[in-house]
KEFI-191370 format. One record per residue (C-alpha): x, y negated, z negated; residue in one letter. Coordinates in steps of 0.1 Angstrom, whole numbers, padded with zeros to 4 digits, always signed. Example, Ala and Ser with C-alpha at 12.3 -4.5 7.8 and 13.67 -1.06 7.14 Angstrom:
+0123+0045-0078A +0137+0011-0071S 
This chain:
+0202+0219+0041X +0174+0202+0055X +0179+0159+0062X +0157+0139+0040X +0145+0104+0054X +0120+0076+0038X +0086+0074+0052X +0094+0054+0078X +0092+0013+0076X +0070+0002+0102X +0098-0012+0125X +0113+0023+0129X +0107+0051+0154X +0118+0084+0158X +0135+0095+0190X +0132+0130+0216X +0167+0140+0200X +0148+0135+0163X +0120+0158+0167X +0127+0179+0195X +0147+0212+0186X +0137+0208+0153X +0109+0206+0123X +0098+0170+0109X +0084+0174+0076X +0054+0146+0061X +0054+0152+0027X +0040+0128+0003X +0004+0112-0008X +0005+0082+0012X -0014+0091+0039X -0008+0056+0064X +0025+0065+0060X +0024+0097+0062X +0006+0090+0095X +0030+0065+0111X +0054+0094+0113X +0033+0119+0130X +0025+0091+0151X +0062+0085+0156X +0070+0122+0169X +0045+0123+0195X +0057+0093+0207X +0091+0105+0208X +0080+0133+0228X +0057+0115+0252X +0083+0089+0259X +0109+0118+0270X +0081+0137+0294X +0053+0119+0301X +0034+0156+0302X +0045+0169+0273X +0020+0191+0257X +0007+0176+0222X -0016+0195+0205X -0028+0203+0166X -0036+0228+0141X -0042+0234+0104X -0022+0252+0080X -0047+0279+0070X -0051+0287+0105X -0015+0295+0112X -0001+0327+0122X +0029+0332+0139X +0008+0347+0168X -0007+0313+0170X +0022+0294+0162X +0039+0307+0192X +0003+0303+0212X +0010+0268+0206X +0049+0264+0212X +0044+0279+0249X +0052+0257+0277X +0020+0244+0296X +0015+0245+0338X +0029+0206+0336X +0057+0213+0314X +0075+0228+0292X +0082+0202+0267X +0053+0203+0235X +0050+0188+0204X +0027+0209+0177X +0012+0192+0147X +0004+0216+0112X -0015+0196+0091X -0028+0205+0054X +0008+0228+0047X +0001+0232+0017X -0030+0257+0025X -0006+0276+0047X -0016+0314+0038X +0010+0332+0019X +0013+0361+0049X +0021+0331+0072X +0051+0316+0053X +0079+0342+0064X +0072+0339+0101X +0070+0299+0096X +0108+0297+0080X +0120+0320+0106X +0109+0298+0132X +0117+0265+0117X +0161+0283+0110X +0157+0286+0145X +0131+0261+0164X +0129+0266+0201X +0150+0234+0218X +0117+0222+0238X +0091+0216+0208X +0091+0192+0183X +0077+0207+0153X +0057+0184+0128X +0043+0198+0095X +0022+0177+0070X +0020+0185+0032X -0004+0164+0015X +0016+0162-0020X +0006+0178-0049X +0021+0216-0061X +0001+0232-0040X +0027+0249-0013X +0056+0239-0036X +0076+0274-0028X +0070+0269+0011X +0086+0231+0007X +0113+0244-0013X +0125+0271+0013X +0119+0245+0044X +0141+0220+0030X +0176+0248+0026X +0169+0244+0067X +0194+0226+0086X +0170+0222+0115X +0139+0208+0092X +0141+0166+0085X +0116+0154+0055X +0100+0125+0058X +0086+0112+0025X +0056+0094+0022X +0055+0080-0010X +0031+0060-0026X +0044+0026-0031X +0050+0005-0065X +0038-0025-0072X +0067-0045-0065X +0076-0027-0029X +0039-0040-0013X +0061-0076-0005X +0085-0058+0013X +0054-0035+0033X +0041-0066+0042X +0073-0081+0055X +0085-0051+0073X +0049-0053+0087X +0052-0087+0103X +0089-0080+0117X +0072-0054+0136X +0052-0079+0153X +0081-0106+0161X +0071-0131+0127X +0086-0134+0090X +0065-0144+0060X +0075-0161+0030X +0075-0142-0007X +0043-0166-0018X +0027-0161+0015X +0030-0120+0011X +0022-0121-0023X -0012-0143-0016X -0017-0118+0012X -0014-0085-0008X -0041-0104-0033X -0065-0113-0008X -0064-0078+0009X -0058-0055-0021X -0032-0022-0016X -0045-0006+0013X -0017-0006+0033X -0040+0003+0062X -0058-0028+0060X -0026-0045+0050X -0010-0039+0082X -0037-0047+0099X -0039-0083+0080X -0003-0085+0090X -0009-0081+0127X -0039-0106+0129X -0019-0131+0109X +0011-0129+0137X -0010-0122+0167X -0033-0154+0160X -0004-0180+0151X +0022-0196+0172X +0040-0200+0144X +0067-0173+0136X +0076-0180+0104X +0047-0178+0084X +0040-0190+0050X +0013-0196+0021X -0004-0222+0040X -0012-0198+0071X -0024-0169+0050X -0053-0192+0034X -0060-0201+0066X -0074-0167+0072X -0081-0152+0039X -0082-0180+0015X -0120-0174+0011X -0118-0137-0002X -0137-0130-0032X -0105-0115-0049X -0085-0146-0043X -0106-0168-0057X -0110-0154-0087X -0074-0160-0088X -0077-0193-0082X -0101-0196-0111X -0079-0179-0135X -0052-0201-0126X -0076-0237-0131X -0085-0220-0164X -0049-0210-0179X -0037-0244-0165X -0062-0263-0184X -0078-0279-0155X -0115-0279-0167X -0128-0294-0138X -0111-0273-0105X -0124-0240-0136X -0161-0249-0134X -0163-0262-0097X -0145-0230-0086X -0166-0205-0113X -0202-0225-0097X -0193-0217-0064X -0184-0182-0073X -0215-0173-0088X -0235-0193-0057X -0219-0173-0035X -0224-0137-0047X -0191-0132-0070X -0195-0105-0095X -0186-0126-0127X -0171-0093-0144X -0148-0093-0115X -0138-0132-0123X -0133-0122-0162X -0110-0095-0150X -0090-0116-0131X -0088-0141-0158X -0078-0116-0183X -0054-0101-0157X -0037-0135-0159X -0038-0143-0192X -0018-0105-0199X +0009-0119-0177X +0013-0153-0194X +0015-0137-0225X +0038-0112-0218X +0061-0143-0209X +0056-0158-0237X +0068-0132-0258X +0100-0127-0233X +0091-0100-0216X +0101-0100-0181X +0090-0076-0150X +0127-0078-0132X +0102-0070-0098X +0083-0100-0102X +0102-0126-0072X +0112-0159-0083X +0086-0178-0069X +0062-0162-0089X +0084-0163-0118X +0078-0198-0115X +0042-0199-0111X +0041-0176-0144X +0062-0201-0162X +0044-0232-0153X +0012-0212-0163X +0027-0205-0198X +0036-0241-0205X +0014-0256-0235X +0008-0215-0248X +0016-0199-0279X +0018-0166-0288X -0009-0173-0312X -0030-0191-0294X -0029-0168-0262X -0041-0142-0289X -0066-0159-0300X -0077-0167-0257X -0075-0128-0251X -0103-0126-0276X -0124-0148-0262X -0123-0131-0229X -0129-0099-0247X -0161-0113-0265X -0170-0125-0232X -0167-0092-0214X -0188-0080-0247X -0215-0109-0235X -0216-0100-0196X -0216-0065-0198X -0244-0063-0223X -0262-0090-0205X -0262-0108-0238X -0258-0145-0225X -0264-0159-0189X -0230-0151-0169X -0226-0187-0157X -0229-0198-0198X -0206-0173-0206X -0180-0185-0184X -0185-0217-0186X -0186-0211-0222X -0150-0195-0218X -0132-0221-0198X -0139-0246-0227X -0124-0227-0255X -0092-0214-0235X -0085-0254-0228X -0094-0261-0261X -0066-0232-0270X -0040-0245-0249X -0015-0268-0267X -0033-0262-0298X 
């Protein structure tokens, strides 16, 4: 029976005696991840001989004529590391010959196959994994709630910690992409002395992002602080913010305070935030949060149709949810 790890965190690597005699298997959608691994195994390889060959092929290339064109040692050495990607377009004649290779994979190649996700190959993945020799590694796209713990693994990789409300504000400013994510992470820990890094530090950097700012808005808004709304919504708007893209957020936010108060409770939400939520929801009732989610509907109606000037509309809005709250 094949071994079955997680996609690995960034902090972890993969050593000669992990790849080499036998078949690492990427399987999974997430395609960073998915990526760190492969990465992984050739470093594995190039860190036990410096000459090991490293080379690459596709799946709907692969024959066992070539497979074995590719396994042979090299004039430098006889140490190799092969990489199959796309696994699941592996041609049905090719899938015998590639499960007798991987029951018995030579002892000098590491072996690295990539599957893409999806059903597509399903059969070939199925008869890999009753292999002894084969290790999966599963890159799975991540939930909502696990993107604090990316981004924490991420900065431990670089020799700094980050706070939950400094993660969080990250993964808003930067979006999901845990490409760009990582990268974020290594700017924020390459350019501060600091090692333990917090809310403050992340603003420092990406405070001005469109995306957090409309965060910010939605926030002034909920809270009932008029003024901080309609400075923040003017300087938006002045600066090329998409005003649909400030009534999402707003609506966004408004969903989450009134899923609070109602009781409901997402158990992946940290406490910090828990306690931004709550202090959000103070002065809101159910009906009155209704009656806000309307407005915001009616002005989505307004923007989108280009009914009303956007800066009115918003404007407009901010008004009538403080004129909601405590109602």
């Amino acid at each position: 029976m094949a071994r079955t790890a997680s996609a690995p965190s960034p902090t972890g690597s993969l050593s000669a005696a992990d790849v080499l005699g036998r078949v690492t298997l990427v399987t999974g959608k997430e395609e960073f991840l998915g990526e760190r691994t492969v990465a992984a195994a050739k470093a594995a390889v190039r860190a036990y001989d410096a000459e090991a060959e490293v080379s690459e092929a596709t799946a709907a290339d692969l024959t066992l004529a070539t497979l074995g064109e590719l396994s042979a040692p090299s004039l430098f050495s006889s140490i190799r590391c092969v990489v199959v990607r796309n696994l699941e377009n592996l041609p049905d004649e090719s899938v015998a010959g590639l499960i007798d290779y991987a029951g018995m994979p030579s002892e000098e190649v590491a072996l690295v196959l990539v599957h893409g996700g999806g059903q597509k190959g399903s059969g070939t993945l199925a008869k890999l994994r009753k292999l002894p020799k084969v290790t999966e590694h599963k890159s799975v796209e991540l939930k909502a709630r696990e993107f604090g713990s990316f981004v924490k693994a991420e900065l431990r990789l670089h020799g700094a910690s980050i706070d939950e409300e400094g993660a969080d504000f990250l993964i808003q400013a930067v979006g999901q992409d845990l490409r760009a994510l990582a990268a974020a992470a290594s700017q924020l820990a390459n350019d501060n002395e600091a090692k333990r890094l917090g809310l403050e530090h992340v603003k420092q950097y990406f405070g001005g992002r469109a995306e957090v700012k409309n965060y910010v808005i939605a926030d002034a808004i909920i809270s009932g602080d008029r003024v901080k709304a309609l400075e923040e919504i003017r300087w938006a708007l002045d600066t090329g913010s998409s005003p649909v893209y400030v009534l999402s957020a707003v609506a966004g936010q408004l969903r989450t305070v009134a899923n609070h108060v109602a009781g409901i409770r997402d158990s992946g939400t940290p406490p910090w935030k828990q306690k931004s939520i709550a202090a959000l929801a103070r002065g809101w009732s159910r009906e009155a949060i209704g009656e806000a989610l309307r407005s915001v509907a009616r002005a989505d109606a307004d923007l989108k149709g280009a009914a009303s000037d956007p800066a009115y509309t918003l404007e407009r809005l901010v008004l009538t949810i403080a004129a909601l709250r405590q109602r």
